[in-house]
C-alpha positions in Angstrom: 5.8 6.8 -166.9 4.2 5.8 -163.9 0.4 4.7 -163.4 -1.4 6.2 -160.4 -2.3 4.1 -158.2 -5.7 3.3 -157.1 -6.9 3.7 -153.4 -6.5 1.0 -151.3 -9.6 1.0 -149.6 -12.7 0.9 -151.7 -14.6 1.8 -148.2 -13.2 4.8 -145.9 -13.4 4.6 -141.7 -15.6 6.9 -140.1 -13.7 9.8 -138.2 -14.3 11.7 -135.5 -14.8 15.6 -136.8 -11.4 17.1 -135.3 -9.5 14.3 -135.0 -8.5 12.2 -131.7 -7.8 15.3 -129.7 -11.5 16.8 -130.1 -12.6 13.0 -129.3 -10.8 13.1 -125.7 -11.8 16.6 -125.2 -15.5 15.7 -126.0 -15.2 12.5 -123.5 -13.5 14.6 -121.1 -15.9 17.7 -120.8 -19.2 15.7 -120.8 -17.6 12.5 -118.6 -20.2 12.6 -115.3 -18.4 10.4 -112.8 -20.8 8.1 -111.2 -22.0 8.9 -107.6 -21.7 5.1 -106.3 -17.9 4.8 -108.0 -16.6 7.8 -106.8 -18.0 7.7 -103.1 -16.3 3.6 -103.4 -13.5 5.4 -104.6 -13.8 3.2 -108.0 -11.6 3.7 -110.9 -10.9 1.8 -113.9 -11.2 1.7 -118.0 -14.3 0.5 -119.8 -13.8 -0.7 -123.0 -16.7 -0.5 -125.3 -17.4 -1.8 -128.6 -19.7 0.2 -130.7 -21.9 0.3 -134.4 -21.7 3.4 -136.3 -24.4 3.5 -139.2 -24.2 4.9 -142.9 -25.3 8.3 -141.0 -22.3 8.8 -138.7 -24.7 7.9 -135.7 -24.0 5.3 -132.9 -26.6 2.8 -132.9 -25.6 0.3 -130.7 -22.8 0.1 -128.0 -22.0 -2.9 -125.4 -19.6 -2.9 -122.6 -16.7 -5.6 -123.3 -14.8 -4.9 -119.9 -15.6 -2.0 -117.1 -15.3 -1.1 -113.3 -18.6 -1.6 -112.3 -20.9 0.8 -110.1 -22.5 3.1 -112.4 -19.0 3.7 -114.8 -20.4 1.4 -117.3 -23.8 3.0 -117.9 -22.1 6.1 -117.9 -19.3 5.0 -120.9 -22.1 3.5 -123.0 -24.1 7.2 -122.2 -21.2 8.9 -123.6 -20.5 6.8 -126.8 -23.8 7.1 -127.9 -23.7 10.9 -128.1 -20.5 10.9 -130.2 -21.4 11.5 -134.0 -18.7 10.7 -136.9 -18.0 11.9 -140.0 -18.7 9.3 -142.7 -17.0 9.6 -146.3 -19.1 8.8 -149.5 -19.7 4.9 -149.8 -21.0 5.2 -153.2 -24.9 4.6 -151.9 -24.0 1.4 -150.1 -25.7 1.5 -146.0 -22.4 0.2 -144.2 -22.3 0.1 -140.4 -18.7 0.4 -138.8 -18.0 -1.7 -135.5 -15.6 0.3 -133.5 -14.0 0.1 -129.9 -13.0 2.5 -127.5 -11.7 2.9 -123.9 -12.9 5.3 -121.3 -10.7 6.1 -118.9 -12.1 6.6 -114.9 -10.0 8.3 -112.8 -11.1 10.2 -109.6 -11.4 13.8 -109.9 -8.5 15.5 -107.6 -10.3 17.8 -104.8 -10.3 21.1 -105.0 -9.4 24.0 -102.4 -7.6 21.8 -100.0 -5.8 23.8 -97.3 -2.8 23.1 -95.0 -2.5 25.6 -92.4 1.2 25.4 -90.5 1.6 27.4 -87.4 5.1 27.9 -85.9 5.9 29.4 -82.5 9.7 30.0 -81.1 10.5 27.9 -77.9 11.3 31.0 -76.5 7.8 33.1 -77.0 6.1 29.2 -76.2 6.4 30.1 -72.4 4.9 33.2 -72.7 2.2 32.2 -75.1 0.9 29.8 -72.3 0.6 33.0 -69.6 -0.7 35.1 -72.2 -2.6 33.0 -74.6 -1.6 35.3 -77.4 0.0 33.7 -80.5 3.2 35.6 -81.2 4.3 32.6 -83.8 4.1 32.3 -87.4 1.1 31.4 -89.1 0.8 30.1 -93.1 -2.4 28.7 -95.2 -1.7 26.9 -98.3 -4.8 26.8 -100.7 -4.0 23.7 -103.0 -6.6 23.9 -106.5 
Protein backbone atom coordinates (compact mmCIF):
# COMPACT_ATOMS: atom_id res chain seq x y z
CA UNK A 1 0.00 0.00 0.00
CA UNK A 2 1.16 3.31 -0.72
CA UNK A 3 0.86 6.54 1.54
CA UNK A 4 -0.19 9.68 -0.19
CA UNK A 5 1.90 12.05 -0.27
CA UNK A 6 1.72 15.34 1.23
CA UNK A 7 2.03 18.65 -0.80
CA UNK A 8 5.19 19.92 -1.23
CA UNK A 9 4.53 23.40 -0.70
CA UNK A 10 2.83 24.38 2.54
CA UNK A 11 2.43 27.99 0.71
CA UNK A 12 0.98 28.26 -3.00
CA UNK A 13 2.27 31.13 -5.66
CA UNK A 14 -0.12 33.62 -6.66
CA UNK A 15 -1.41 33.22 -10.42
CA UNK A 16 -2.51 35.26 -12.72
CA UNK A 17 -6.51 34.43 -13.40
CA UNK A 18 -6.14 32.78 -16.93
CA UNK A 19 -2.90 31.79 -16.93
CA UNK A 20 0.28 33.41 -18.91
CA UNK A 21 -1.64 33.94 -22.05
CA UNK A 22 -4.34 36.31 -20.42
CA UNK A 23 -1.16 38.00 -18.59
CA UNK A 24 0.45 39.05 -22.13
CA UNK A 25 -2.83 39.77 -23.56
CA UNK A 26 -3.69 42.09 -20.53
CA UNK A 27 0.03 43.75 -20.92
CA UNK A 28 -0.48 43.93 -24.54
CA UNK A 29 -4.05 45.63 -24.77
CA UNK A 30 -3.49 48.31 -22.06
CA UNK A 31 0.58 48.85 -22.96
CA UNK A 32 0.45 52.88 -23.85
CA UNK A 33 3.84 53.44 -25.61
CA UNK A 34 5.45 56.49 -24.30
CA UNK A 35 5.34 59.66 -26.51
CA UNK A 36 9.17 60.68 -25.78
CA UNK A 37 10.37 56.72 -26.62
CA UNK A 38 8.49 56.30 -29.52
CA UNK A 39 9.22 59.81 -31.26
CA UNK A 40 13.38 58.75 -30.08
CA UNK A 41 12.41 55.59 -31.68
CA UNK A 42 13.30 53.81 -28.09
CA UNK A 43 12.78 50.19 -27.62
CA UNK A 44 13.85 47.89 -24.99
CA UNK A 45 12.64 45.40 -21.99
CA UNK A 46 11.99 46.63 -18.40
CA UNK A 47 12.35 44.25 -15.96
CA UNK A 48 10.37 44.85 -12.84
CA UNK A 49 10.32 43.34 -9.60
CA UNK A 50 7.08 43.47 -7.76
CA UNK A 51 5.07 42.71 -4.06
CA UNK A 52 1.90 41.07 -4.25
CA UNK A 53 0.02 41.08 -0.81
CA UNK A 54 -2.30 38.40 1.01
CA UNK A 55 -5.10 40.15 -1.24
CA UNK A 56 -3.78 39.38 -4.72
CA UNK A 57 -2.98 43.25 -5.09
CA UNK A 58 0.34 44.80 -6.20
CA UNK A 59 1.61 46.97 -3.58
CA UNK A 60 4.82 47.92 -4.58
CA UNK A 61 6.81 47.63 -7.92
CA UNK A 62 10.51 48.98 -8.75
CA UNK A 63 12.28 49.00 -12.00
CA UNK A 64 15.50 46.64 -11.85
CA UNK A 65 16.53 47.43 -15.61
CA UNK A 66 14.56 49.58 -18.41
CA UNK A 67 14.97 51.78 -21.68
CA UNK A 68 14.47 54.94 -20.29
CA UNK A 69 12.17 57.88 -21.62
CA UNK A 70 8.89 57.39 -20.22
CA UNK A 71 8.92 53.15 -20.78
CA UNK A 72 9.68 52.77 -17.24
CA UNK A 73 6.86 54.75 -15.65
CA UNK A 74 4.79 53.19 -17.99
CA UNK A 75 5.90 49.22 -16.95
CA UNK A 76 5.58 50.09 -13.33
CA UNK A 77 1.77 51.81 -14.42
CA UNK A 78 0.97 48.53 -15.88
CA UNK A 79 2.09 46.07 -13.06
CA UNK A 80 0.29 47.75 -10.59
CA UNK A 81 -3.08 47.19 -12.28
CA UNK A 82 -2.49 43.49 -12.55
CA UNK A 83 -4.47 41.61 -9.77
CA UNK A 84 -3.65 37.73 -8.85
CA UNK A 85 -5.41 35.04 -7.66
CA UNK A 86 -4.10 34.03 -4.25
CA UNK A 87 -4.79 30.38 -2.79
CA UNK A 88 -5.79 29.86 0.89
CA UNK A 89 -2.70 30.46 3.30
CA UNK A 90 -4.38 29.17 6.18
CA UNK A 91 -4.92 32.93 7.74
CA UNK A 92 -1.28 33.80 7.47
CA UNK A 93 -0.76 37.76 5.56
CA UNK A 94 2.09 36.58 3.05
CA UNK A 95 3.39 39.00 0.43
CA UNK A 96 4.92 37.43 -2.81
CA UNK A 97 8.00 39.26 -4.53
CA UNK A 98 7.65 38.59 -8.12
CA UNK A 99 9.52 39.74 -11.42
CA UNK A 100 8.45 40.36 -14.77
CA UNK A 101 9.59 41.76 -18.18
CA UNK A 102 7.86 44.20 -20.37
CA UNK A 103 8.64 44.05 -23.69
CA UNK A 104 8.84 47.67 -25.86
CA UNK A 105 8.77 47.40 -29.27
CA UNK A 106 7.57 50.10 -31.72
CA UNK A 107 4.19 49.82 -33.07
CA UNK A 108 4.45 49.02 -37.04
CA UNK A 109 2.64 51.98 -39.02
CA UNK A 110 -0.40 51.64 -40.40
CA UNK A 111 -1.85 52.40 -44.04
CA UNK A 112 1.50 52.83 -45.67
CA UNK A 113 1.14 53.07 -49.45
CA UNK A 114 3.53 52.37 -52.41
CA UNK A 115 2.19 53.67 -55.56
CA UNK A 116 4.23 52.17 -58.81
CA UNK A 117 3.55 53.77 -62.11
CA UNK A 118 4.82 52.15 -65.35
CA UNK A 119 4.85 53.66 -68.79
CA UNK A 120 6.14 51.66 -72.17
CA UNK A 121 9.17 53.40 -73.86
CA UNK A 122 7.11 53.41 -76.64
CA UNK A 123 3.87 55.47 -75.36
CA UNK A 124 6.89 57.66 -73.18
CA UNK A 125 7.38 59.84 -76.36
CA UNK A 126 3.94 60.48 -76.76
CA UNK A 127 3.13 60.97 -73.14
CA UNK A 128 5.63 64.01 -73.27
CA UNK A 129 3.47 65.77 -76.38
CA UNK A 130 0.41 64.83 -74.80
CA UNK A 131 0.80 64.88 -71.16
CA UNK A 132 -1.59 62.11 -70.86
CA UNK A 133 -0.56 58.94 -68.88
CA UNK A 134 -1.28 55.93 -71.07
CA UNK A 135 1.03 53.63 -68.49
CA UNK A 136 0.17 51.50 -65.69
CA UNK A 137 -0.64 52.68 -62.41
CA UNK A 138 -0.77 50.39 -58.98
CA UNK A 139 -1.36 51.46 -55.08
CA UNK A 140 -0.38 49.12 -52.47
CA UNK A 141 -2.14 49.85 -49.08
CA UNK A 142 0.17 48.01 -46.47
CA UNK A 143 -1.98 47.59 -42.67
Amino acid sequence: MQKKSKEKHFIKKPTYEGGLKALRLFIQTHLQYPKTALNKQIEGTALVEYTVNYKGEVIQAKIIKGPGHGCNEEAIRLVKLLKFKIAKTRKIKIRFHKSIQIHFKLPKEKNQTISYNYTSAKKKAATEETNSNPGYNYTINLG
